[in-house]
KETITOR-688896 format. One record per residue: x negated, y, z of N, C-alpha, C in turn; residue in one letter. Coordinates in steps of 0.02 Angstrom, whole numbers, plus 50000, padded with zeros to 5 digits. Atoms other than C-alpha are relative to their C-alpha. Last residue first. Layout:
# residues N
XYZXYZXYZA/...
This chain:
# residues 483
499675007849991470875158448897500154998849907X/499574998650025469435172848878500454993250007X/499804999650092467935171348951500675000650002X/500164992050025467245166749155500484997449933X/500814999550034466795149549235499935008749952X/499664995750036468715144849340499095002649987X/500275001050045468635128949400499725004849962X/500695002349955469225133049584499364998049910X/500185005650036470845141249475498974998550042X/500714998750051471605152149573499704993950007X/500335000949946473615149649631499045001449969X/500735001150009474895150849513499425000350054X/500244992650014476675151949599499124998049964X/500545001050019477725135149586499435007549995X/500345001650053479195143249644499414998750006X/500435005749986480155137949805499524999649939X/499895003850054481615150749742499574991550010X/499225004049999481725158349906499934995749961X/499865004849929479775161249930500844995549996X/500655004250007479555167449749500124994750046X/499405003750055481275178649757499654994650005X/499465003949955480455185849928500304995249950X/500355005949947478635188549844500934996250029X/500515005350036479535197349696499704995550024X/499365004050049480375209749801500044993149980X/499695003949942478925213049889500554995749994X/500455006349988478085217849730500404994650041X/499705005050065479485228749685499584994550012X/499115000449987479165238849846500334994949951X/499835002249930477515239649836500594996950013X/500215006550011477415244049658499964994450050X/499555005350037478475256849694499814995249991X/499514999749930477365266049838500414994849964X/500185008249965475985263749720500434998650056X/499405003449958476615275949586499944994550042X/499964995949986475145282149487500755001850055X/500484998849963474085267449476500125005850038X/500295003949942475515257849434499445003650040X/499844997249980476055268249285500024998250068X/499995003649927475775258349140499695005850052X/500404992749941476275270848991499994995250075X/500684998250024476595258548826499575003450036X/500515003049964478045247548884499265001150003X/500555004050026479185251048733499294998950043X/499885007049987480625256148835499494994349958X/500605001950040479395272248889500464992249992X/500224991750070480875286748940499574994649974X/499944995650021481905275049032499755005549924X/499965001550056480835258749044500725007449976X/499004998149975480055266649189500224997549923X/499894995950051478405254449170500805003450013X/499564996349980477275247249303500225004849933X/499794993850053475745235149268500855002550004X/499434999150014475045225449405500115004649957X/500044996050045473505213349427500945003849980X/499514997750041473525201149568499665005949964X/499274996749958471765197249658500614999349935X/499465005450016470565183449553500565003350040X/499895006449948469005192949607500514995950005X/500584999349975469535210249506500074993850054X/500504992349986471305207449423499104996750040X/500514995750066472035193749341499755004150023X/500685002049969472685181549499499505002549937X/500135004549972474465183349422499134997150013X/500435004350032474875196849335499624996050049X/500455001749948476355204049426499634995549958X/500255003550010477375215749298499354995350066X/500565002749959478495229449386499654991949970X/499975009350002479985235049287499315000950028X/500635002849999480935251049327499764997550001X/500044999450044482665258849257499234998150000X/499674994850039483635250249368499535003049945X/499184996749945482655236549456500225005849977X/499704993950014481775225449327500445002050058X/499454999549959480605211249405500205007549959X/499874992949996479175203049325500575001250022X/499714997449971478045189149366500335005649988X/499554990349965476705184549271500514998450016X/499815000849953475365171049183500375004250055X/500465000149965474515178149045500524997350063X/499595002049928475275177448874499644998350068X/500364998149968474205180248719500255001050078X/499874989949982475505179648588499635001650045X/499774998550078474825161748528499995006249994X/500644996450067473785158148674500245004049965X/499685001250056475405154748824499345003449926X/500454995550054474705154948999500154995749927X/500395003550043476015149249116499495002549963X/500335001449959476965154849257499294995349975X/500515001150075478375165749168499114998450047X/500695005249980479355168549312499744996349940X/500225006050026480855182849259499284998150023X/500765002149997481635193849386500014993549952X/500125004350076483165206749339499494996350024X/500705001950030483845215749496499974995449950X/500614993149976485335225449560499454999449959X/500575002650003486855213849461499345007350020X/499805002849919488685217549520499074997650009X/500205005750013488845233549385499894994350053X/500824999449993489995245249431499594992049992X/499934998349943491945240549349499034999550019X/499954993550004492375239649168499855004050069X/499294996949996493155223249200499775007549987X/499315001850065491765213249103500705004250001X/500204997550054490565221749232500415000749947X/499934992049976491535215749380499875003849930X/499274998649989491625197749302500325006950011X/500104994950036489705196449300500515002649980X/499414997250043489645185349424500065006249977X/499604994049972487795183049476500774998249969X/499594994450037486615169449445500555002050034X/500424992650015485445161549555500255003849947X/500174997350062486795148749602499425006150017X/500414992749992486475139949761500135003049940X/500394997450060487615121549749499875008750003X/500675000849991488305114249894499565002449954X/500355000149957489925111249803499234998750031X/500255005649975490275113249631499625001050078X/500695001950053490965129749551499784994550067X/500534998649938492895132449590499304997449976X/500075008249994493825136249425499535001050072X/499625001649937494725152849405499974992150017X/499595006350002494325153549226500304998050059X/499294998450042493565170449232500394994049987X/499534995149974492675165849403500445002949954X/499565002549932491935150249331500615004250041X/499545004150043491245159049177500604996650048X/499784996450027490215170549283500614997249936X/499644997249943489365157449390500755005949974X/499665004349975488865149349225500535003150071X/499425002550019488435164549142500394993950043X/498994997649966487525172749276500574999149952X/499855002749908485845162749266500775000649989X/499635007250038485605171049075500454992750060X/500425004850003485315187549173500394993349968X/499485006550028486375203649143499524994649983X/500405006750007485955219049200500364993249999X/500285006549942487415231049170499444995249994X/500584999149979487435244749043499544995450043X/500114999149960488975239048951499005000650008X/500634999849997489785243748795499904999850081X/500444998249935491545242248762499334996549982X/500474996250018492125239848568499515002350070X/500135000850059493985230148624499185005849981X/499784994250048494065233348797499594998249940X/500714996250070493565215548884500455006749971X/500384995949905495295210349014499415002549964X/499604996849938496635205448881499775003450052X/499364996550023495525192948774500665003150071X/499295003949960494075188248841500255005749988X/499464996350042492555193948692500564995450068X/499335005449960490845193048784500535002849979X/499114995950013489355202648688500444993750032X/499395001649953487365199448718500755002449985X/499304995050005485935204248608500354993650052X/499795005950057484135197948693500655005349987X/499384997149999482805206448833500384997449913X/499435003449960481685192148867500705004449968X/499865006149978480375192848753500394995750041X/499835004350049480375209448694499944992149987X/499244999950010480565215848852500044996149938X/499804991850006478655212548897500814998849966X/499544997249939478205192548982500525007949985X/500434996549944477845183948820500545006050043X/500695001449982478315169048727499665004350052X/499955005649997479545176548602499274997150047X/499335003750050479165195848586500044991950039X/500015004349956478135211848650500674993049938X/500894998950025478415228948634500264989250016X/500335004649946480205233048616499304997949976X/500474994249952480745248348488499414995950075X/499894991549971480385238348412500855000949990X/499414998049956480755218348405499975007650021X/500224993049987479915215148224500505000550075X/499564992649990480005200248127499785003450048X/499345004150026479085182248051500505006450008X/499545002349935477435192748051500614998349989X/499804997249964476515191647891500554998450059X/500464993549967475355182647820500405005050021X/500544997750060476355172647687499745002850040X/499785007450060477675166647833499605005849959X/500004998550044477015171248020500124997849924X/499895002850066477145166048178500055004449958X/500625003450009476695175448328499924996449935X/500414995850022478145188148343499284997449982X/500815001949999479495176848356499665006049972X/500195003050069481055185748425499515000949993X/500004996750033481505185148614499754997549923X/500634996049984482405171748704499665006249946X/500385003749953483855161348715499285000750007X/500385001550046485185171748613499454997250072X/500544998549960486915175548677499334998449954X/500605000650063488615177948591499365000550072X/500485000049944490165170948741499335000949929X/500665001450058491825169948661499525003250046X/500734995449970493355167148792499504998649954X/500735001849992494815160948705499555003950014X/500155001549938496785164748722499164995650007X/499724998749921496985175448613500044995250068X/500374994849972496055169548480499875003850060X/500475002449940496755153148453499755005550019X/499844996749946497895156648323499934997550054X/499535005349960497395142148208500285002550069X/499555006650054496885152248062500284997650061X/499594998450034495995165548196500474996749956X/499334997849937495225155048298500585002049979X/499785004449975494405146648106500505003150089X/499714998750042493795165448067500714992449990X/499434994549988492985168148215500584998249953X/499875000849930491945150748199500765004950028X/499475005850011491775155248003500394997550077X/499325000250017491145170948057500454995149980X/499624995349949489875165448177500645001649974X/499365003549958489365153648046500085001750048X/499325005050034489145164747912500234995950061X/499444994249991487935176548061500794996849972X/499485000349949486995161448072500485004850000X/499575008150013486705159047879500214997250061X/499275001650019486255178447883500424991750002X/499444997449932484965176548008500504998849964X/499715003849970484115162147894500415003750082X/499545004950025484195173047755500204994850049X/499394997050004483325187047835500554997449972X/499674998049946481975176047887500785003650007X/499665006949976481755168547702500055001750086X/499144999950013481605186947670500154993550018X/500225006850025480145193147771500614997649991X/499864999950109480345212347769499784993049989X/499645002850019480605217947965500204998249918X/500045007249969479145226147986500324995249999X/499515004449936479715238047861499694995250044X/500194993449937478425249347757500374996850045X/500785000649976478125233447638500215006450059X/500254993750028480105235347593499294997950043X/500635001349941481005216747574499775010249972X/499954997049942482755220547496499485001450039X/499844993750029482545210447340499945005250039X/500584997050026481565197947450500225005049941X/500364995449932483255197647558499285001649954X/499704992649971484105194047409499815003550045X/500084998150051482995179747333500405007650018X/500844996650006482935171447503500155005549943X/500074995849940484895173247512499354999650018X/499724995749998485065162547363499985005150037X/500284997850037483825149947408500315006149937X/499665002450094484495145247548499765004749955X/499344999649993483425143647697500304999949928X/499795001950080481575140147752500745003050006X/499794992750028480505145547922500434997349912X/500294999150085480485129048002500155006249977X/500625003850050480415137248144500434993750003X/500655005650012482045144648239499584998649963X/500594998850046483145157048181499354997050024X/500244992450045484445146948180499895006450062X/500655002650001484665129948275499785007349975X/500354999450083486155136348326499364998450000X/500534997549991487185131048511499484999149948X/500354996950047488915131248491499245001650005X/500574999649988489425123948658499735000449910X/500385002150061491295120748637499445005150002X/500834996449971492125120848807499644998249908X/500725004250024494065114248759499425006350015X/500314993649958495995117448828499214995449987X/500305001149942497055104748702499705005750017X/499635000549948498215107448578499814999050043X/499534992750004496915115748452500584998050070X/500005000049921495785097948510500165009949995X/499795005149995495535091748315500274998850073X/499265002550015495625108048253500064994850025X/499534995549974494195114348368500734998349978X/499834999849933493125101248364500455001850017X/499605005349997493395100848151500034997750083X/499054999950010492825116948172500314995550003X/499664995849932491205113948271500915001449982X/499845003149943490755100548150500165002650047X/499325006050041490905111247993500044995250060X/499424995349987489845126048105500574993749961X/499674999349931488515113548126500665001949997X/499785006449982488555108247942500274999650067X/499175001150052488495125147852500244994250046X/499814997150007486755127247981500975001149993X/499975003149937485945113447928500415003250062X/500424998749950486065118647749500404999050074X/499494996949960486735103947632499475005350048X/500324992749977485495103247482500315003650068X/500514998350033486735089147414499605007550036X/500604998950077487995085047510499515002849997X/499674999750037488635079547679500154999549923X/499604992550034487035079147749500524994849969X/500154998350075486565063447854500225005049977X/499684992850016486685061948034499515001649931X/499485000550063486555043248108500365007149993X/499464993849987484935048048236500604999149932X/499605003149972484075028848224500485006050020X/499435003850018483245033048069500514999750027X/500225007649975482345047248135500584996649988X/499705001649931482835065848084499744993449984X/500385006650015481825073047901500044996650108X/500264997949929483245082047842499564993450023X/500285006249928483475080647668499775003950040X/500035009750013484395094047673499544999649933X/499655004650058484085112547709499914991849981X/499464998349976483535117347873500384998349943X/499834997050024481945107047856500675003650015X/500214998750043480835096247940500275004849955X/500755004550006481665090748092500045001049903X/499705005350041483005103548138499274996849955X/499604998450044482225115448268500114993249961X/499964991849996481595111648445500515001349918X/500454996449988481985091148478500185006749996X/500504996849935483045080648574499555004249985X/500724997850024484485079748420499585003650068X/500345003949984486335070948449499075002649994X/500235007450019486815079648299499714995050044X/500325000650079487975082548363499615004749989X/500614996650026488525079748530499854996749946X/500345001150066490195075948594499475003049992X/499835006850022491055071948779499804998949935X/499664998750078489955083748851500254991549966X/499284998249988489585082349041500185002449924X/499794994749944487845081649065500615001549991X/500054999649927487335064849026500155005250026X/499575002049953488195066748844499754997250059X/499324997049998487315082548814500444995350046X/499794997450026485535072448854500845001849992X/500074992649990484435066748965500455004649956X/499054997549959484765048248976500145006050026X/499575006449952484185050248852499664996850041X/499405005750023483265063848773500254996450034X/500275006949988482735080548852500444994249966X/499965000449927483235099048890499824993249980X/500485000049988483015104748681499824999350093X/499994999949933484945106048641499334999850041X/500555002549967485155110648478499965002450077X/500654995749991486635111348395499244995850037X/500034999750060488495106648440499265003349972X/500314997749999489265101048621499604999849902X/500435001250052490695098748652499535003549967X/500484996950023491995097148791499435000249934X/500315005350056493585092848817499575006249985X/500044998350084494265104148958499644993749974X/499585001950054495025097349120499865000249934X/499224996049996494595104049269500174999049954X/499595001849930493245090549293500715004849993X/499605008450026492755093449096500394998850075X/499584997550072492285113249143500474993449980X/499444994749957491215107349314500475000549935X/499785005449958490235092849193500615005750042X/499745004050032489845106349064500424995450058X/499354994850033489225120449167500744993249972X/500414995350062487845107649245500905004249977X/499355000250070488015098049392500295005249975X/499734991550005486245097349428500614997949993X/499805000849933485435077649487500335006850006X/499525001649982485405073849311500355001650055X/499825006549937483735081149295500925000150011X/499404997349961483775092049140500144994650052X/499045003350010482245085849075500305004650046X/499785002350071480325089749041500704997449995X/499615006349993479695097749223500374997449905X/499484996550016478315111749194500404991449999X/499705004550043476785110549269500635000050004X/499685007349987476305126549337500074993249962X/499454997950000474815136149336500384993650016X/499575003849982473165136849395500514999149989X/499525003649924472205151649401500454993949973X/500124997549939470885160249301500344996750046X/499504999749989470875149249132499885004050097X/499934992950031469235150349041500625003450016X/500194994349990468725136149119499995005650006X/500684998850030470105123549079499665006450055X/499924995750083471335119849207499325000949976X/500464995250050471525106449350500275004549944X/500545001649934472735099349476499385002849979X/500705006250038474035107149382499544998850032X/500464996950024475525115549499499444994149980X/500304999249951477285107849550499165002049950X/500484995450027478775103849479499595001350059X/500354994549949479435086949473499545005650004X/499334994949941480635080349373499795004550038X/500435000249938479155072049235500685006850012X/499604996549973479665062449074499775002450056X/500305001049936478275060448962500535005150037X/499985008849977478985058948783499894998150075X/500565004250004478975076848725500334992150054X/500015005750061480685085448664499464994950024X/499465004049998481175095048836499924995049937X/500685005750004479355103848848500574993949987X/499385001050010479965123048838499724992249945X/500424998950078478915129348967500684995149955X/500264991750023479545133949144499614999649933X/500294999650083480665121249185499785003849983X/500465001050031480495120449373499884999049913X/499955005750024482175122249447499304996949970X/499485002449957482055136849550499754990149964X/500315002849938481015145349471500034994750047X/500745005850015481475141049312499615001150041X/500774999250036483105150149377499594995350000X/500584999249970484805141649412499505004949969X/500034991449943486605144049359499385003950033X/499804999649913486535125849300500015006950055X/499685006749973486835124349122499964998750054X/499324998650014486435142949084500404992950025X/499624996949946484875141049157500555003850011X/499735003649917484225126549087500255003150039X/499535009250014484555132148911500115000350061X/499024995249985483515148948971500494994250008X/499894998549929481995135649022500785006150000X/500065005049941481985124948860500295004250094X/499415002150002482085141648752500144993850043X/500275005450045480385151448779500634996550044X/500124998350086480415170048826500054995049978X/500595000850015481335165949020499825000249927X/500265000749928482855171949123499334998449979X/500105008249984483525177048945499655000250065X/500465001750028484125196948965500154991150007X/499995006049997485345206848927499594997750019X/500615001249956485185224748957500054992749999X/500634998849997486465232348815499194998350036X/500444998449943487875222148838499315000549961X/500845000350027489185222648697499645001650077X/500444995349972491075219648769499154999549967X/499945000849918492515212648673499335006650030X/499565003049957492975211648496500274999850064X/499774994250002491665224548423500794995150033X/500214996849963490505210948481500525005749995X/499935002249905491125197748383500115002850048X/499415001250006491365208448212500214996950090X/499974992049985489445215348247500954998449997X/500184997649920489035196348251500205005550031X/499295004349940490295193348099499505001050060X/499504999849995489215208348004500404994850039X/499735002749957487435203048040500765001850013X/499434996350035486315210547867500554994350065X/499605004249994484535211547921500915002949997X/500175002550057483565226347834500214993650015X/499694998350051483975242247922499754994749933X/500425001150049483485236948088500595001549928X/500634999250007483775244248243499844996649950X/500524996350049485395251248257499224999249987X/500354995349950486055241048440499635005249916X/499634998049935487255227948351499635006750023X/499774991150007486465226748190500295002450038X/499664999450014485325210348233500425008349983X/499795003250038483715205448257500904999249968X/500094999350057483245218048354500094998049929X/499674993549970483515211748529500315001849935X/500414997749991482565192048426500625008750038X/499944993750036483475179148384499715006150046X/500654994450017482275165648450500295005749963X/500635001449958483795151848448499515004049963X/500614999950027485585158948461499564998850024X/500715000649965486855152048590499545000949917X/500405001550083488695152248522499335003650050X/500564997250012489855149348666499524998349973X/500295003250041491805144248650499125004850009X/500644998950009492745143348791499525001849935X/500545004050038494545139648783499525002250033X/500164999850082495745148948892499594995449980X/500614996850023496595142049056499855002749932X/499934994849995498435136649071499425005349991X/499744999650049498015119048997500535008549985X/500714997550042496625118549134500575003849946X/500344994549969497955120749261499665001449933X/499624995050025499005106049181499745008450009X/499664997850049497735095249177500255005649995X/500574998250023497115094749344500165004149925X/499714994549962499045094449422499145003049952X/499454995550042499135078149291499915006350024X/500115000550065497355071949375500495004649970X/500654994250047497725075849539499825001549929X/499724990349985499455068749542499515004749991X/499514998850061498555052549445500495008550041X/500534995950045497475053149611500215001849928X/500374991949976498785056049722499484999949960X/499494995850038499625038349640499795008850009X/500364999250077497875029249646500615005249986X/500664997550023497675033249836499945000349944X/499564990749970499835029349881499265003649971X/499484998050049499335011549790500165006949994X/500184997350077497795009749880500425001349945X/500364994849990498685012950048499665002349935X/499594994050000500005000050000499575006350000X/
């Protein structure tokens, strides 16, 4: 009898689960990879990418000007939209989710080369199971979830469907689409994801499997995780929209590499196909859209010798600690509570979606669980912002862009860099910028303001201590030169 009265309350839970969700909105969030602040026409800064359905998105709901990723390199934002956390916190601090050597635990290298001053971290290679991640909370209240893209947190038993997605396609553990973005794609036998047709781009295909999510679960309440392989490496695209952007290329532009500008436009198409599908199946209104991007744009790569793009007015890009590596576009479209074309000023860490999704859905977020993100809910209403401080842990030394191991913290209009055991005798090293009047990071201002640097430092030590981060430490190996 008792287990009878236990399965019938749980079928009451269940239907009472249901029906809640089936009062909720959708979800749907589109995750660019390496688009760059700049990389789009939202904010006026480039006059040579062409992003109409992003600027369609955004003029929907709210644009946030201060976005940022919690870290420059995509593995560790990922992780901290799926559990609320920082890569302090959690230890992913490089973006290591495709390699073969699984490792949970973070904690500092026992050695480094010579030329390396301190020590950094080792960086964990999965989404430890032991989170429960955006996805899993979202399916408990009911939605069908799905996931679409690239997911770069680890393979199996590391992947979408361990964290609470009932679909993933393509199923894919690595960084961008294996070998090409246009078909043949060069994926491993045992991944069953063939093009459609001929020359399919990779791209056309996500967004054709995200719609058929959407029509096939229009009567249902669904999480669809749009997350683009685009503008990722391989640098290639269609060969129509190369030929137009290199009509367009101007040598005085930084922004003039056209198979780049072809593979923004072929996310921007499927942003609007995405919009354009709510719309057909009058879904609009009641779906939350979520544009983000998962770190800054590449500035180290290059296609014929020149740089892949440009994040001025930001200094800095993909990989490294200065704005142009964290700060990203951002826009949230909820229908009824967003003012159509609003602009916000608010800080806005990649952390505070999850927490921030929860409270517009009116879901409870998983017991025992710390978020290090914010609700950002206030903001969305047009109300003071709820976020004081910005800190990203970047704990690595990165060659490519020249990346040094750091700490930085934005508090209103001031950012504080902590270079990590770089100065004289292996002390800290700090560089101080009002990003006000200098947002290109060019007037360090530390030597002349030491009361602030104090103060932001401290900051920085408490997030360090809370978080339990891996902090660099000096390298006992350490012989002199350049890393």
């Amino acid at each position: 009898m008792i287990q009878k009265i236990g399965q019938i309350l749980f079928c009451l839970l269940m239907a009472s689960n249901l029906a809640t969700a089936a009062a909720r909105p959708n979800v749907v969030f589109i995750l660019a990879d390496d688009l760059g602040w700049s990389d789009t026409t939202l904010f006026e800064t480039t006059q040579f990418y062409e992003t109409p359905n992003i600027e369609r998105l955004a003029a929907r709901g709210m644009l946030f000007t201060n976005a940022y990723a919690v870290h420059p390199l995509c593995s560790p934002t990922r992780s901290s939209i799926m559990t609320g956390m920082d890569p302090a916190r959690t230890g992913f601090v490089r973006a290591r989710g495709h390699r073969d050597a699984v490792n949970l635990v973070k904690r500092l290298v026992k050695r480094a080369p010579s030329n390396q001053k301190v020590l950094t971290a080792e960086t964990v290679t999965r989404l430890d199971t032991k989170y429960t991640t955006l996805a899993e909370t979202l399916r408990a209240a009911g939605y069908v979830t799905g996931h679409f893209g690239k997911w770069h947190l680890g393979r199996a038993p590391y992947t979408p469907l361990e964290h609470g997605f009932d679909v993933d396609v393509p199923h894919w553990w690595g960084a961008g689409p294996a070998g090409s973005y246009v078909a043949p794609w060069q994926y491993p036998d045992q991944l069953d994801f063939d093009p459609a047709v001929p020359n399919e781009h990779i791209e056309d295909r996500m967004a054709d499997e995200a719609i058929a999510f959407i029509e096939k679960n229009k009567a249902e309440t669904f999480f669809l995780n749009y997350w683009a392989f685009s503008v990722h490496f391989p640098f290639d695209g269609k060969r129509a929209l190369v030929a137009k952007y290199a009509a367009k290329s101007n040598p005085a532009d930084p922004q003039r590499v056209p198979v780049y500008g072809a593979m923004v436009e072929s996310l921007d198409d499927a942003v609007g196909r995405l919009l354009d599908t709510l719309d057909r199946l009058e879904l609009s209104e009641r779906t939350i859209i979520v544009f983000f991007s998962d770190n800054g744009g590449n500035m180290f790569d290059r296609v014929d010798g020149v740089v892949v793009t440009s994040n001025a007015p930001l200094r800095g890009g993909k990989a490294n600690i200065y704005e142009g590596g964290t700060r990203v576009p951002a826009a949230v479209v909820w229908p009824g509570v967003t003012e159509p074309g609003a602009r916000s000023e608010a800080l806005l860490s990649s952390s505070d979606w999850y927490p921030t999704l929860l409270e517009m859905l009116r879901i409870d977020g998983p017991k025992g669980v710390l978020f290090d993100g914010i609700s950002q809910v206030p903001a969305l209403r047009g109300e003071p912002a709820p976020r004081e401080s910005f800190i990203s842990f970047v704990p690595n030394y990165f060659p490519k862009p020249g990346t040094i191991p750091a700490t930085s913290i934005r508090r209103g209009d001031w950012k504080l860099i902590r270079l990590h055991g770089d100065g004289p005798g292996g002390v800290d090293r700090f560089e101080l910028y009002d990003l006000k009047r200098d947002i290109g990071e060019a007037h360090n201002l530390a030597t002349t303001h030491p009361e602030r640097v104090r103060e932001l430092n401290a900051e920085i030590s408490r997030y360090l201590s809370a978080t339990g981060a891996t902090v660099p430490q000096p390298n006992p190996n350490y012989r002199g030169g350049r890393f």
